[in-house]
N, C-alpha and C positions, 0 to 999 in steps of 0.2 A: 410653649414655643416648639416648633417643630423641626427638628433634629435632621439637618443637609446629610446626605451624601454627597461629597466635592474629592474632583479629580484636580492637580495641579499641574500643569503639565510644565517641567522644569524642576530643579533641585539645588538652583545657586541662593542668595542671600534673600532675594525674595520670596522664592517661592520657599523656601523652608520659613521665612517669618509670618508668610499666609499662613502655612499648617499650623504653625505653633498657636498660632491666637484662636485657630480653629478648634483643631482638639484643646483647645481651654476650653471654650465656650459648648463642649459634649457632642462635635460632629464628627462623622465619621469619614478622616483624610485619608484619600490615597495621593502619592507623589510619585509621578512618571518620571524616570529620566532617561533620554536616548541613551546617554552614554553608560557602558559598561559597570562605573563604578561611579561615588560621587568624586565631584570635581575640584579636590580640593585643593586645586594650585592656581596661582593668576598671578598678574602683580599688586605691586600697593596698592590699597584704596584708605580713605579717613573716612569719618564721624566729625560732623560738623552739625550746630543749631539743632536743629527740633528730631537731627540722627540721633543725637548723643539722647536725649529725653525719650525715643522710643526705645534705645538698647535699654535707660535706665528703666523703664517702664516693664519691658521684659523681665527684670530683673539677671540679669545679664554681663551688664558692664564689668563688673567683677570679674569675670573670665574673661572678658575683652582686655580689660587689663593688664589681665597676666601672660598675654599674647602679643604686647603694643611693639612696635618697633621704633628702636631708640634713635630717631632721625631728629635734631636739635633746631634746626634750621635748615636752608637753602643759598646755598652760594651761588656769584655769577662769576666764572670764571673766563679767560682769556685762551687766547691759542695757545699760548707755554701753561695754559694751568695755573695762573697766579691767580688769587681771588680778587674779584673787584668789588664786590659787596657782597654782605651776608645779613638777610631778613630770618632776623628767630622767631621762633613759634610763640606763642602766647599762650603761657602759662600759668596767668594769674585767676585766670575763673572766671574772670568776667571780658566782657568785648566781646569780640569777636576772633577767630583761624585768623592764620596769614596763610603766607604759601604752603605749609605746611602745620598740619595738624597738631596739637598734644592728644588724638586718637588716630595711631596711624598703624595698618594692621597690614596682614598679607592678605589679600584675598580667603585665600584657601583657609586660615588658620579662622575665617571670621565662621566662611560658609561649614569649618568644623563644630564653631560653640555652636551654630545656631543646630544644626544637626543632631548632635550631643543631647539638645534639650530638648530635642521635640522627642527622642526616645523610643519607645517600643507604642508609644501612644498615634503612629502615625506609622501607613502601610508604606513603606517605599519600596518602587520598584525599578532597579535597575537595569540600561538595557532596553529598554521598552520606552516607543515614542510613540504618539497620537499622528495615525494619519490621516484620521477622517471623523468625522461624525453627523450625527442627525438631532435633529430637535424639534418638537413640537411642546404645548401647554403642558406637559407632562413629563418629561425630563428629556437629559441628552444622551444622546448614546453615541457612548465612542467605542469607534475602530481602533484598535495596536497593530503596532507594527509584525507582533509576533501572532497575527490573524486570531485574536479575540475581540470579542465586542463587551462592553457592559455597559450599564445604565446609572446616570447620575443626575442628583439634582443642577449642580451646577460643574460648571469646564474653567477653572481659572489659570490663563494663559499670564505664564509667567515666564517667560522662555528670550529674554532678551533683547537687546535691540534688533536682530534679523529676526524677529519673534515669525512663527507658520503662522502661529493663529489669528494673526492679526488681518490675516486675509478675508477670516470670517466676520470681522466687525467692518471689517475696510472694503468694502463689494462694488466699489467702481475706480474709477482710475486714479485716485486721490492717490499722489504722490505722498509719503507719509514722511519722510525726512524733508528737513530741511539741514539743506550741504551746507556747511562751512569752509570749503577750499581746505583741509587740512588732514594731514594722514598719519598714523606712528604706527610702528612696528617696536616690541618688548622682547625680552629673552634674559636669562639670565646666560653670565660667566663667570670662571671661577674670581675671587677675590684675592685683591693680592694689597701688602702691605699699604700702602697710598693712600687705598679708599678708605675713608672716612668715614664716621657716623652723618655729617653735613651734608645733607644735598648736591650735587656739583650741576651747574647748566652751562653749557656753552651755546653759543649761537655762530652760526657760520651760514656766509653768501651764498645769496640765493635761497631765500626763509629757509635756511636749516636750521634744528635745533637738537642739539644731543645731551639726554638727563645720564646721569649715574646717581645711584642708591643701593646701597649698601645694608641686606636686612637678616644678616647672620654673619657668625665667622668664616664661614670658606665660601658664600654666594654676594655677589652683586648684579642689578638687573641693569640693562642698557636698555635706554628710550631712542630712537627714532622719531623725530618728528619732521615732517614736511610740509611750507604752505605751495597746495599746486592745486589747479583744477582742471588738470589735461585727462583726457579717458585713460590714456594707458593708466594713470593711476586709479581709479576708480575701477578700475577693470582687475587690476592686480591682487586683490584679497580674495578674487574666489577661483587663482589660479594654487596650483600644491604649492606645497609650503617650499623647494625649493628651488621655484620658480620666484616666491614672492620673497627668498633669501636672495638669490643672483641679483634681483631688482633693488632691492638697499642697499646692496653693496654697493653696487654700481654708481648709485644715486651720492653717496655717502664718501665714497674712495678718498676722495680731493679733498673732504671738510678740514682735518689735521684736527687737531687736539689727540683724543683717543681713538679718534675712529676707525683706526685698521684692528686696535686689540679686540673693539667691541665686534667688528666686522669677523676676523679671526675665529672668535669663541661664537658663531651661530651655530655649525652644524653640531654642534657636543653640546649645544644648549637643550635642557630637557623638557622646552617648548617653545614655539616660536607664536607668535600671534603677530598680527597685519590687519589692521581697519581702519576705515574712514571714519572723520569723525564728522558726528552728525547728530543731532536732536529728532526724537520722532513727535510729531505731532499730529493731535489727532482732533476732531470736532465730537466723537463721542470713546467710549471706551471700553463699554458694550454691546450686545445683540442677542436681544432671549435671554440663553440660561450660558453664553460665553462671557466672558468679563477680562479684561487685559489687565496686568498690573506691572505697577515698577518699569523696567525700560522697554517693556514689551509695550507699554501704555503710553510715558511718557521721559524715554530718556532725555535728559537735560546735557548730554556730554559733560567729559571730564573736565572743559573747561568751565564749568555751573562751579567744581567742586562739592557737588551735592548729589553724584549719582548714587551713592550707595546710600545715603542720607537720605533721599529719593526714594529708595525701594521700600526701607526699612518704617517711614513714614507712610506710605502707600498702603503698605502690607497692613499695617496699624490701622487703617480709616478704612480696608475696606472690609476686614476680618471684623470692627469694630459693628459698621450698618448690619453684615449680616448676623453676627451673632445678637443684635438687638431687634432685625428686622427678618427674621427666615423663612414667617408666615407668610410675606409677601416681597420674593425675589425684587420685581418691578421696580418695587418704592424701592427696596434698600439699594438698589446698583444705579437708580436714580440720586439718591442720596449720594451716594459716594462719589460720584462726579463732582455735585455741590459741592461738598464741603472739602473734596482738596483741590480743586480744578483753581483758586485762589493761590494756593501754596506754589503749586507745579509752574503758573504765571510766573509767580517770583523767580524763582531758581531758573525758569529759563531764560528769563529777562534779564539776569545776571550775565549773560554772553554778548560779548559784543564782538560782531565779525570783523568792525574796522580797529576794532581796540586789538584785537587778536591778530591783525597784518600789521600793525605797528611794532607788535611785541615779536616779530619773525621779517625782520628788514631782509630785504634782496641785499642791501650794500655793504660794504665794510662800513662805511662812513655812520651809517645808522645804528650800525653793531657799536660802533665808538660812542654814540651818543644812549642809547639805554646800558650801557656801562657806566658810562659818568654818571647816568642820573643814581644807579642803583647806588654807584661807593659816596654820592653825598646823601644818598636817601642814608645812609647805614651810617655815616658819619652823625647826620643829624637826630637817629632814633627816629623818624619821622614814621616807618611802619611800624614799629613798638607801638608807640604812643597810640596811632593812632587806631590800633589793633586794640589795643586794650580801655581805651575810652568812647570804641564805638558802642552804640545803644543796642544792635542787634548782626547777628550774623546773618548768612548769604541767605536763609529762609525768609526774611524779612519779619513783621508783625505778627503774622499768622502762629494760631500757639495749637499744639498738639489737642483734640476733640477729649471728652473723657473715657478714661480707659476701659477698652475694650473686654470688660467684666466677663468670666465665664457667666453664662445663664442655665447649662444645661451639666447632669454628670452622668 
């Protein structure tokens, strides 16, 4: 079998789970990251269905573990703060998630295990981003940003939902997102007595909706969410950061609940992030010797609840074709389409944009009716139950390929 040279260009949970299955399989990874250093802060994300089966597959979970964040459930709370219902996680092992995971992790503390294990066995380079490259039947060659060039078998663009590289598989006007009207902006502030291990969500007029989460003793993160589809908003995440703090505030002022504390603690917050949210889709997910993967390829949004389950499976299927198929790029990125391009279906078909404007009413009066429903849904156990007698979670039928075997050392 003959032995890749592969560049990644990226260093969040994807693209460190492409290297890892790479250097198993005896090839030789480099990992570019723009940024300085690795990245390892963000907010929450979970493990959900066929996610949980590729950490276990890594062999991995174990250290996932010992990092989880002790979030029990999800509350819906009122403008004074009272709870009106509370859906707990499902922790019986079988079913299916609810709102909230039994693998619920920090970003940063996930994209550390994954880093941790790919080890001295993978080049990373920090600092250095991919601005260009070339490719004919012989390999690719990329340009750096710190004016180097080199030559590799394959380019795997793992670089996000704004992914660059996506430009190179995507060569005509093909709008690659599809919008869902809806926006948040994160951040943490300090924690103060009140907050809870329980999820809090409020909803306020005008589809507001503000989460708090609680994922250490002295930090909690504040959500922002907004359903709009006017340009100033779309336009707003790729203004500085605050520019795109003044605009939430703004937006937010009037909500009540918490919103002045969360508003208050932005600028001493030690990052602020602002996106639209949106699904990228694509009709293929290569070109040559570039290959997309995870949300560069196929983000499903946070409302899939399977983004990072998403990458982590992706990463699995595509490390898997090439380490079984390296003699012949073509077939294997041909393959790898096939056989998850079913799965990616699922998880995005999981979003529904009219389910998702019901769940962010304009009115007070709608606010009152998904509160009632949630405290007799919670009175009744009717998410329990039905969380732990479902047949499969948000992945659907589709079962994980077989494991991506080292072949070479």
């Amino acid at each position: 079998m003959k032995k890749l040279r592969v560049l990644i260009a990226g260093a969040g949970v994807t693209g460190e789970a492409v290297a890892f299955w790479l250097s198993r399989g005896g090839h030789d990874v480099v990992v570019a990251e723009r940024f300085p250093e690795l990245r390892a802060y963000g907010a929450q994300v979970d493990l959900r269905g066929q996610g949980i089966e590729a950490a276990q597959a890594m062999g991995l979970l174990d250290r996932i573990e010992e990092r989880l964040v002790d979030e029990p459930g999800v509350a819906f709370v009122d403008r004074n703060g009272r709870r009106r219902g509370t859906i707990m996680a499902n922790t019986s092992g079988t079913g299916r998630q609810t709102l909230t995971s039994e693998y619920e992790i920090m970003r940063g503390d996930l994209v550390q295990v994954l880093h941790e294990a790919n080890g001295e066995g993978v080049d990373h380079r920090f600092g250095v981003g991919v601005e260009g490259f070339d490719q004919d039947e012989h390999a690719v060659t990329v340009r750096f940003s710190d004016g180097s060039a080199e030559d590799f078998d394959l380019l795997v663009g793992a670089d996000g939902q704004g992914s660059r590289l996506r430009r190179a598989v995507v060569t005509d006007d093909h709008d690659p997102y599809r919008h869902l009207g809806i926006h948040l902006a994160y951040w943490f502030v300090p924690r103060i007595a009140s907050d809870g291990r329980i999820r809090d969500t409020y909803l306020a007029p005008r589809g507001r909706q503000i989460m708090r989460r609680s994922h250490n003793a002295t930090e909690t993160q504040a959500y922002f969410v907004q359903r709009d589809s006017s340009p100033d908003f779309a336009a707003i995440h790729r203004r500085p950061v605050a520019e795109q703090q003044a605009f939430w505030a703004e937006r937010f002022r009037d909500a009540g609940w918490q919103a002045q504390r969360f508003i208050d603690g932005m600028p001493d917050s030690p990052f602020f992030y602002s996106q639209e949210v949106v699904q990228v889709r694509l009709d293929r997910w290569s070109r040559g010797r570039v290959v997309l993967a995870g949300d560069a390829a196929h983000c499903a949004s946070p409302y899939s609840g399977m983004g990072i389950s998403g990458g982590l499976v992706g990463a699995y299927v595509l490390a898997g074709q090439l380490n079984r198929g390296a003699d012949d790029l073509p077939t294997a990125l041909a393959n790898y389409e096939t056989e998850l391009r079913p799965f990616v279906d699922e998880i995005q078909g999981t979003v529904k944009p009219r389910l998702l404007n019901l769940a962010l009413p304009t009115k007070q009066a709608g606010i009152e009716v998904l509160l009632g429903v949630a405290g007799l849904a919670t009175a009744l156990r009717i998410p329990e139950l039905a969380a732990r007698f479902a047949r499969e979670d948000r992945g659907g039928a589709w079962r994980l390929p077989p494991r991506p075997a080292p072949v070479l050392r």
